[in-house]
Structures are given as structure tokens and as C-alpha cells.
Z-matrix of the N, CA and C atoms (Angstrom, degrees):
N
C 1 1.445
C 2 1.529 1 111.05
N 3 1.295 2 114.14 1 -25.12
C 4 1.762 3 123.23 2 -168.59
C 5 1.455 4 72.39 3 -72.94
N 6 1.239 5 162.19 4 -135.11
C 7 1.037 6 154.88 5 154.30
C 8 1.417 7 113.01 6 101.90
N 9 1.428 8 96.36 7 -97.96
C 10 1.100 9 107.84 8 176.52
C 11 1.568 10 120.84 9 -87.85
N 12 1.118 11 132.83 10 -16.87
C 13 1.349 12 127.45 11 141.15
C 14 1.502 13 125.62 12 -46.59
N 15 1.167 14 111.16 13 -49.15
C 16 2.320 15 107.29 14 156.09
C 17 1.776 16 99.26 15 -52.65
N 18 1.031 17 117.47 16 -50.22
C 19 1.640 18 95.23 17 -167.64
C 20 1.402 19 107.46 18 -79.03
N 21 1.370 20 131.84 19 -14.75
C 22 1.708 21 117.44 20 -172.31
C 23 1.926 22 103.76 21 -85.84
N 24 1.563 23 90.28 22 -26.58
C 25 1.898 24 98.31 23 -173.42
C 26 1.495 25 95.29 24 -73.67
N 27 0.867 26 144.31 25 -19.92
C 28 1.349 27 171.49 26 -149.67
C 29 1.465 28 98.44 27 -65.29
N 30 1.257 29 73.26 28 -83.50
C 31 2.003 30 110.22 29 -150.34
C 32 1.784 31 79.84 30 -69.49
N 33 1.539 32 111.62 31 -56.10
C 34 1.545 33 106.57 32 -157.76
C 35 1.860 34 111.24 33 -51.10
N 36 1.518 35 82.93 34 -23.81
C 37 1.272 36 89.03 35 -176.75
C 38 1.873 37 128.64 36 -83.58
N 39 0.760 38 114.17 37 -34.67
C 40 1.562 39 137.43 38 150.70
C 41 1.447 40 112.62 39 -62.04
N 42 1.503 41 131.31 40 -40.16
C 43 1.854 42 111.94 41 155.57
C 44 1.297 43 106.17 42 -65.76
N 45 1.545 44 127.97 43 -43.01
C 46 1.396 45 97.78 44 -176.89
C 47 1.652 46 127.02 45 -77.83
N 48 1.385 47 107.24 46 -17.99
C 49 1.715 48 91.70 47 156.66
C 50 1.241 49 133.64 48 -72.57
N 51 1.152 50 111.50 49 -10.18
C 52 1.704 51 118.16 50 171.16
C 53 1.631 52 102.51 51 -84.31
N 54 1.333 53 132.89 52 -40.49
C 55 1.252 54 115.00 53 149.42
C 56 1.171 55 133.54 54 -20.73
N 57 1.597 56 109.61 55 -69.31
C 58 1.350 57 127.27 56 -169.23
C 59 1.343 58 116.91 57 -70.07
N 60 1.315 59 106.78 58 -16.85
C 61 1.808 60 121.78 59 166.75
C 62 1.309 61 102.64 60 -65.12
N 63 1.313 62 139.84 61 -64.36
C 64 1.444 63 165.50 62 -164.54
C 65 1.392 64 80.21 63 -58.10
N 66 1.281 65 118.95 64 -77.41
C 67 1.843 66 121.16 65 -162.04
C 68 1.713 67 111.02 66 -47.93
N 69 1.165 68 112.93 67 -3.44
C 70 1.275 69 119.82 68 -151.18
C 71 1.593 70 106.11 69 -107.00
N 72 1.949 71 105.13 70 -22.65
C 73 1.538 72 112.08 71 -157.29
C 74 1.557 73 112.31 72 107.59
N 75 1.411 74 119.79 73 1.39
C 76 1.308 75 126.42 74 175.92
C 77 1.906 76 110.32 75 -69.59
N 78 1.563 77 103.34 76 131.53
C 79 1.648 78 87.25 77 178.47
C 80 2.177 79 110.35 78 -115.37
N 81 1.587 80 96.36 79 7.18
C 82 1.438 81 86.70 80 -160.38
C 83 1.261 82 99.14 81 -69.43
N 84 1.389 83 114.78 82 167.10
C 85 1.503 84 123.04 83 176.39
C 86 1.939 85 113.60 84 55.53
N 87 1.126 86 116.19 85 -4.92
C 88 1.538 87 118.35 86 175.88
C 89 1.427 88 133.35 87 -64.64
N 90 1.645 89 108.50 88 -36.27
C 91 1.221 90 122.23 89 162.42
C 92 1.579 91 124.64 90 -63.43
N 93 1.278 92 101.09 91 -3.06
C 94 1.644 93 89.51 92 -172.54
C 95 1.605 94 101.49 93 -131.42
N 96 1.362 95 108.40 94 -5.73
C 97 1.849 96 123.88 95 170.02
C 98 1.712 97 113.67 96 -82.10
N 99 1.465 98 116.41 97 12.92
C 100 1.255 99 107.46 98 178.23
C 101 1.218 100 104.64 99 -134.63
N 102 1.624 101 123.46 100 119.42
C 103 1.342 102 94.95 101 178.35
C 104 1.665 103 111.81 102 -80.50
N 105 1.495 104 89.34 103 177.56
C 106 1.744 105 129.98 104 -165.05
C 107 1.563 106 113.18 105 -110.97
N 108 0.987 107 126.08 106 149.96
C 109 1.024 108 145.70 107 132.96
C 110 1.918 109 130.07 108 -45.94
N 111 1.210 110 94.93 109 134.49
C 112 1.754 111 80.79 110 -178.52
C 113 1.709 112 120.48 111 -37.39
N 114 1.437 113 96.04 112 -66.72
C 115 1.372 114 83.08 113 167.45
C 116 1.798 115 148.11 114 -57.58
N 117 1.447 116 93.27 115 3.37
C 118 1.407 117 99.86 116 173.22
C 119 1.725 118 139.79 117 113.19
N 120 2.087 119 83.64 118 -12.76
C 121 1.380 120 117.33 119 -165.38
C 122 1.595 121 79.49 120 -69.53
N 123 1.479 122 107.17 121 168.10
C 124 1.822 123 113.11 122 158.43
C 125 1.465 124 105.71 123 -94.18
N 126 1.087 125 127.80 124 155.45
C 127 1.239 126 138.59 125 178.57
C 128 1.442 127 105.08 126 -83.77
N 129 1.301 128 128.41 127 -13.85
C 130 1.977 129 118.58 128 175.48
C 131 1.747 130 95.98 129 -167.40
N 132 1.355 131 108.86 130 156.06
C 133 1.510 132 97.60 131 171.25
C 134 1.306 133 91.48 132 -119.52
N 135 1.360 134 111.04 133 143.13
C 136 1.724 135 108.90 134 -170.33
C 137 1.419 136 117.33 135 -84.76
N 138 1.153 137 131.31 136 111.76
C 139 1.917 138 120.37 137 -171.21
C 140 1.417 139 102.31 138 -46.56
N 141 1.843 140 107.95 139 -169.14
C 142 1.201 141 121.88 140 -168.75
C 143 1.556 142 91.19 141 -86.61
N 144 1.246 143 113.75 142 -59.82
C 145 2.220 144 107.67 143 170.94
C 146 1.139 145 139.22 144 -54.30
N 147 1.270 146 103.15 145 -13.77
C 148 1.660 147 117.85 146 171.13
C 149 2.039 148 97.31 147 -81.65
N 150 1.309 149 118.27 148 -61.95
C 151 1.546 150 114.28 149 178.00
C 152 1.628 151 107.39 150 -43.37
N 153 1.560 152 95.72 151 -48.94
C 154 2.025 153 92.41 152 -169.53
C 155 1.390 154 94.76 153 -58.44
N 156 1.250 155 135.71 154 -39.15
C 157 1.870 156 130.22 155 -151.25
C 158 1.863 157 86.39 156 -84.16
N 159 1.137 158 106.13 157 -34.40
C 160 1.907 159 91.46 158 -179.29
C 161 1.530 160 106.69 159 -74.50
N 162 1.445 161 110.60 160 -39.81
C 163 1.637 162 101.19 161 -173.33
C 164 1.876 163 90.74 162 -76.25
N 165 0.852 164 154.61 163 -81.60
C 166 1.525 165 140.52 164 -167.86
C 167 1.585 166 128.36 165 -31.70
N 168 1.199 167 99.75 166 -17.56
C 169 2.072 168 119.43 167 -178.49
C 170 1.762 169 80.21 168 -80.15
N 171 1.466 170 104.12 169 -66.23
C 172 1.582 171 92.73 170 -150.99
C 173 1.310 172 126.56 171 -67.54
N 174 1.733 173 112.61 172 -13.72
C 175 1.446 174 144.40 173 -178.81
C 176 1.941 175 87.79 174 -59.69
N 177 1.598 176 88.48 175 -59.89
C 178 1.856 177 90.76 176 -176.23
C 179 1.244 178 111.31 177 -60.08
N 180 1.152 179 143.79 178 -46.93
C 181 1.237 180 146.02 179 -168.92
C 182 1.993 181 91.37 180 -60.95
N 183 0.889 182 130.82 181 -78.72
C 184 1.490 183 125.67 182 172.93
C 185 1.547 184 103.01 183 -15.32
N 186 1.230 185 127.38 184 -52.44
C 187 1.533 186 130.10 185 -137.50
C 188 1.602 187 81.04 186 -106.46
N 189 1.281 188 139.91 187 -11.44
C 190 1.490 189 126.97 188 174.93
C 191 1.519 190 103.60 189 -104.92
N 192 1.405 191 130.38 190 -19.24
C 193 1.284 192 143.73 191 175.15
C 194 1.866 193 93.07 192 -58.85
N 195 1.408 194 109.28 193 -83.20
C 196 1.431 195 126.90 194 174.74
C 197 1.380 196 115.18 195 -35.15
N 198 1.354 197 120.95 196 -31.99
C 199 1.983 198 126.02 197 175.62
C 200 1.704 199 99.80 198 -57.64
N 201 1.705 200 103.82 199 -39.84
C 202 1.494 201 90.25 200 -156.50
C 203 1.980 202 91.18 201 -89.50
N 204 0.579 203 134.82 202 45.37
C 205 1.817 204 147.35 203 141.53
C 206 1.893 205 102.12 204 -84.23
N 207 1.512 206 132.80 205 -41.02
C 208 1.147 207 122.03 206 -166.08
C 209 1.837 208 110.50 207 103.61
N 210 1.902 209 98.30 208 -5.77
C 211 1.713 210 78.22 209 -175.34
C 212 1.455 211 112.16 210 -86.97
N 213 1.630 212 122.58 211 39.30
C 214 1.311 213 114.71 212 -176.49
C 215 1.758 214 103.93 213 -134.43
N 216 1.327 215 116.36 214 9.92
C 217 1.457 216 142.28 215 -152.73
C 218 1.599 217 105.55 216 -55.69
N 219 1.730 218 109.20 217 -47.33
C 220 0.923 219 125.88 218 -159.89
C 221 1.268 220 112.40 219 -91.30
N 222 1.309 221 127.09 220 14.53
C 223 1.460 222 141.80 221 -174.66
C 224 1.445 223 110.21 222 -144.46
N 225 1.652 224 119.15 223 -35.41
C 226 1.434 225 118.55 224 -172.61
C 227 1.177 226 107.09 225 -143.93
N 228 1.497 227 128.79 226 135.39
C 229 1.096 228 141.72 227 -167.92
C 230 1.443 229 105.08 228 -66.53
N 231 1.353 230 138.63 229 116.20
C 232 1.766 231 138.49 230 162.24
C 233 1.062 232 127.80 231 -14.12
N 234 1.986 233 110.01 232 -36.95
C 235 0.804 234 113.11 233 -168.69
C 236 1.218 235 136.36 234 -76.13
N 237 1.564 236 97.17 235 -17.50
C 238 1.859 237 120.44 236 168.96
C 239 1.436 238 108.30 237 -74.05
N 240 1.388 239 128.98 238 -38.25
C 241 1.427 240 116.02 239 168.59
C 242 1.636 241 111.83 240 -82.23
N 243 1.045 242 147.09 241 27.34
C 244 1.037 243 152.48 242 149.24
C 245 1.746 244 109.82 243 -106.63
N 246 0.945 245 128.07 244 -4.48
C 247 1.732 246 136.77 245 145.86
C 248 1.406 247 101.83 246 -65.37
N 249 1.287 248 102.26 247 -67.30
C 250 1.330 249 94.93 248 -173.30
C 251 1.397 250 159.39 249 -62.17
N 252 1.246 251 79.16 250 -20.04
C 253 1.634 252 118.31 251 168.40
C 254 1.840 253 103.20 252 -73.59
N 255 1.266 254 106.80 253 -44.72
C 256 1.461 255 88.77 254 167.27
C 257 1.451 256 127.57 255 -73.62
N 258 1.577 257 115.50 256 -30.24
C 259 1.269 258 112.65 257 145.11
C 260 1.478 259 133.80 258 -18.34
N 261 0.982 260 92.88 259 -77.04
C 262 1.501 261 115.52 260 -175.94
C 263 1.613 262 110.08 261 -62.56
N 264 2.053 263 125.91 262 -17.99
C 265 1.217 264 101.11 263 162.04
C 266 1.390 265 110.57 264 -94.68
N 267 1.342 266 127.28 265 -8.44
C 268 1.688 267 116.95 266 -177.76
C 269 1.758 268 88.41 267 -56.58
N 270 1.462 269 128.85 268 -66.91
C 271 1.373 270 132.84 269 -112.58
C 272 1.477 271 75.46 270 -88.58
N 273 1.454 272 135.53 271 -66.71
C 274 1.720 273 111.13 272 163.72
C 275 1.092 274 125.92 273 -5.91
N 276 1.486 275 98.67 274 -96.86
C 277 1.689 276 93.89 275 171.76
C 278 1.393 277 135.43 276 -32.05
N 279 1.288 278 114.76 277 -49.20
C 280 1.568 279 100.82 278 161.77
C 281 1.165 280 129.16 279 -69.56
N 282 1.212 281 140.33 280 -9.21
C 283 1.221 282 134.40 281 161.29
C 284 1.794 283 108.00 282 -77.57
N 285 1.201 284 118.22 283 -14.73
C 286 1.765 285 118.70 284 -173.98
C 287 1.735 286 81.36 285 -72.92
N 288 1.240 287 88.49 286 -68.58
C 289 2.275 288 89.64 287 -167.00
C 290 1.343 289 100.70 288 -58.25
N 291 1.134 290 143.39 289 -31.77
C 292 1.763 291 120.03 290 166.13
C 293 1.751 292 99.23 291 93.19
N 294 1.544 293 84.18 292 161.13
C 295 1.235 294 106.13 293 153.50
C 296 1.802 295 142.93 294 -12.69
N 297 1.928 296 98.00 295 -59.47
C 298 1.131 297 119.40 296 -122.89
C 299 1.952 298 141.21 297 61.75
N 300 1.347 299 104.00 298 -22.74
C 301 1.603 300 107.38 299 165.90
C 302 1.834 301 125.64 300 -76.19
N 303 1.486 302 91.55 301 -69.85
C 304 1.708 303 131.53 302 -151.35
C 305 1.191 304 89.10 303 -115.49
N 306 1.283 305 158.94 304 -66.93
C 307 1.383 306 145.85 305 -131.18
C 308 1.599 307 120.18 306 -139.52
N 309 1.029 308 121.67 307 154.30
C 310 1.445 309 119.35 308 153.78
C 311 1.767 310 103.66 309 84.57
N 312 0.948 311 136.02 310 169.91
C 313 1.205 312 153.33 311 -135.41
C 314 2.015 313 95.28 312 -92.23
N 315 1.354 314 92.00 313 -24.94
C 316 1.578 315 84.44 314 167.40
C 317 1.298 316 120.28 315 -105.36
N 318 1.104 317 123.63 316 -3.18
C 319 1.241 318 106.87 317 -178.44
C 320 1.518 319 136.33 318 -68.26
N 321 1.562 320 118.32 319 145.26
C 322 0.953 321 127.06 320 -178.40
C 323 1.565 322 128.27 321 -65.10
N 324 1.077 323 121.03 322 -39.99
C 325 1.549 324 127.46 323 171.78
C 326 1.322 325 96.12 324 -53.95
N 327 1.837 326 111.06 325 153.88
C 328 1.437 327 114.56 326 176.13
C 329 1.388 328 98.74 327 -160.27
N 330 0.989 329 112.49 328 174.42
C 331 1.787 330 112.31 329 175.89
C 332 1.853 331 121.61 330 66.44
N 333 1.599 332 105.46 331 25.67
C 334 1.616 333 104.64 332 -174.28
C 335 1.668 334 71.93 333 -131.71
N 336 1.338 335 84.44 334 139.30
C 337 1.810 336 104.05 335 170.37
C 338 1.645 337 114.59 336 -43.28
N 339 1.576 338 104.33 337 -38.64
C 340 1.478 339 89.01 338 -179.90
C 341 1.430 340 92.93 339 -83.05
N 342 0.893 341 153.73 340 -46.11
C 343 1.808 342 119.35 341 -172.27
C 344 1.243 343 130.50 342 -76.48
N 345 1.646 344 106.95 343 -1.87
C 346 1.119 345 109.70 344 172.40
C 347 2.163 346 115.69 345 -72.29
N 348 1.714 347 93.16 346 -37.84
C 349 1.030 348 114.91 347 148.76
C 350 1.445 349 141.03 348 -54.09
N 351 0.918 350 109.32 349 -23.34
C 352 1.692 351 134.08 350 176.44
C 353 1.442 352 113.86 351 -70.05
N 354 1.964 353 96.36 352 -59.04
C 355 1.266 354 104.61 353 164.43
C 356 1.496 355 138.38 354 -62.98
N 357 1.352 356 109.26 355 -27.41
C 358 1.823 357 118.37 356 178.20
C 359 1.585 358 104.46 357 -86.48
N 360 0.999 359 124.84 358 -47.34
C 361 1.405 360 128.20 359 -144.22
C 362 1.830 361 102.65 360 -125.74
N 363 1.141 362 142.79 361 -60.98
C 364 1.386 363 150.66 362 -111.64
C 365 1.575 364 79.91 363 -109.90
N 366 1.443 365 108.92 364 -73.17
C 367 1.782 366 108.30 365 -169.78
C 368 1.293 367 118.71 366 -58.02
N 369 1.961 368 118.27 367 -47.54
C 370 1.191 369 137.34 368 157.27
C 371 1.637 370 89.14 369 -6.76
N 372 1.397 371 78.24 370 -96.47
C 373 1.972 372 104.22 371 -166.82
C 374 2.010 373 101.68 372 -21.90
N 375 1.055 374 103.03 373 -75.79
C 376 1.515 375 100.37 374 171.41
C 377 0.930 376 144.94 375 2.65
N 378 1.635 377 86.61 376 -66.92
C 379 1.875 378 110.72 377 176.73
C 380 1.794 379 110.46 378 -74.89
N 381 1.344 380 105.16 379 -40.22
C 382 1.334 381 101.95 380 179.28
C 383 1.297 382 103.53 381 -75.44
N 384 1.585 383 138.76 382 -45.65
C 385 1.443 384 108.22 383 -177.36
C 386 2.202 385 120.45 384 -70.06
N 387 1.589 386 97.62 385 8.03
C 388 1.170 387 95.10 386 -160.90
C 389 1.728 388 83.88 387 -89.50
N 390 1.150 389 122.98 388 -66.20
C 391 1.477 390 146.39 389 152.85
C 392 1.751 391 106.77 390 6.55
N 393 1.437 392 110.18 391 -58.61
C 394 1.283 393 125.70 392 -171.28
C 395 1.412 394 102.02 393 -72.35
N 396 1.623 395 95.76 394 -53.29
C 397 2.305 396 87.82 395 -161.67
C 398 1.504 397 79.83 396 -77.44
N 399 1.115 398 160.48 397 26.22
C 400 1.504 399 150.13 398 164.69
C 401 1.937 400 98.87 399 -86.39
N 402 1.052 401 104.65 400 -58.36
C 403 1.730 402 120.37 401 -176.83
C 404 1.539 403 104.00 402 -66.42
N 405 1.238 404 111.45 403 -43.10
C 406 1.687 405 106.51 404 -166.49
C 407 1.968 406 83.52 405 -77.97
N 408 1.225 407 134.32 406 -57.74
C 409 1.816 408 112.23 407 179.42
C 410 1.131 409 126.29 408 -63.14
N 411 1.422 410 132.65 409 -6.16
C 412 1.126 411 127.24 410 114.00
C 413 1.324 412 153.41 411 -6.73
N 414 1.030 413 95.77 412 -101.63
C 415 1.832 414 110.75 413 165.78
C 416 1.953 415 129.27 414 -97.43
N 417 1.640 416 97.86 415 38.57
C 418 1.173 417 101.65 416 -168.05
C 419 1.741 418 92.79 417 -130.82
């Protein structure tokens, strides 16, 4: 189980510094992390507080991933990071199944870098971090 709890704190933790890069004026990888519209337009540009509130969710999600190890025992009951952890696999998972438009495994748009991206990498990712905090509330 230590296992896969290092890889979900992981990952959560590495999207939210690429957030915080973005929040910062960072542009690599940005053009192809938002989806588009067929024609190419983006569908929202995310402010500077909307990026900080995504990089700080996912920072937490790390830090509720890491509770269910026990190294927070002595201050917070398990049982709240084991909420959370189920938290954290609904809202995966729904982002793997998508929309139906723009995102996620159903969506209809195709052929814009971000869904092409969406499709290899973005939803992928999803399911496996949804997959994981599903097993770690489980057996944790």
C-alpha cells in the first residue's frame, strides 16, 4: 500500500507544481493543458486564483494521500483522510469520464492537441490516480 500512496502523493504533487509554475507566468506545456474548441479557441482562460486554488487542492490531496500512511495520527484522526481519499477517487473518476463535450474519455471534440492529449495522457492519468485512492481506502 506504501506503494501506491508514494505514487498518488507523487503525481498530486508534481501537478501542483506545474500549476504553481503556470501561476507564476510559466507557459510550457499550457497550450495543450486547456481544452479548445474545434476551432482552436480555449474554452476559459484560467485567472491567477483559480490556478493557485488548483495548485493548493492538489498540494492537499498529496497531504490527505500521505495521512492515510498514519504520519498525521497524532494530530488527525485517519478517519478524515480516509474520507478523503474517497473524495479524491469520485472527483478522478469524474474527470476520466468527462464532460461528454471537451474532456474525459467521452468527449466529443477530437483532433485539438489538448484532446489529443486528453486522450493519451490527461484521462489515462485520472483513471489511474482514481483507481489508486480507490485501493489505498480500501486497504488503508
Amino acid at each position: 500500500m506504501i506503494l501506491l500512496i508514494a505514487i498518488n502523493a507523487m503525481v498530486f504533487m508534481v501537478l501542483s507544481a506545474i500549476h504553481f509554475y503556470w501561476a507564476l507566468g510559466g507557459v510550457w506545456a499550457l497550450d495543450a493543458a486547456l481544452p479548445t474548441k474545434p476551432d482552436g479557441q480555449f474554452l476559459f482562460k484560467p485567472s491567477l486564483l483559480s490556478t493557485l486554488i488548483v495548485a493548493l487542492g492538489l498540494l492537499f490531496f498529496a497531504i490527505i494521500t500521505i495521512g492515510n500512511y498514519g504520519m498525521f495520527d497524532n494530530w488527525i484522526s485517519r478517519k478524515y483522510f480516509h474520507f478523503g481519499t474517497w473524495a479524491i477517487t469520485f472527483i478522478f473518476m469524474a474527470r476520466a469520464i468527462g464532460d461528454f463535450k471537451f474532456v474525459g474519455f467521452t468527449k466529443k471534440t477530437k483532433g485539438t492537441r489538448f484532446a489529443d492529449r486528453d486522450t493519451k495522457i490527461y484521462s489515462p492519468l485520472c483513471l489511474i490516480l482514481s483507481i489508486f485512492s480507490f485501493l489505498i481506502s480500501i486497504f488503508s
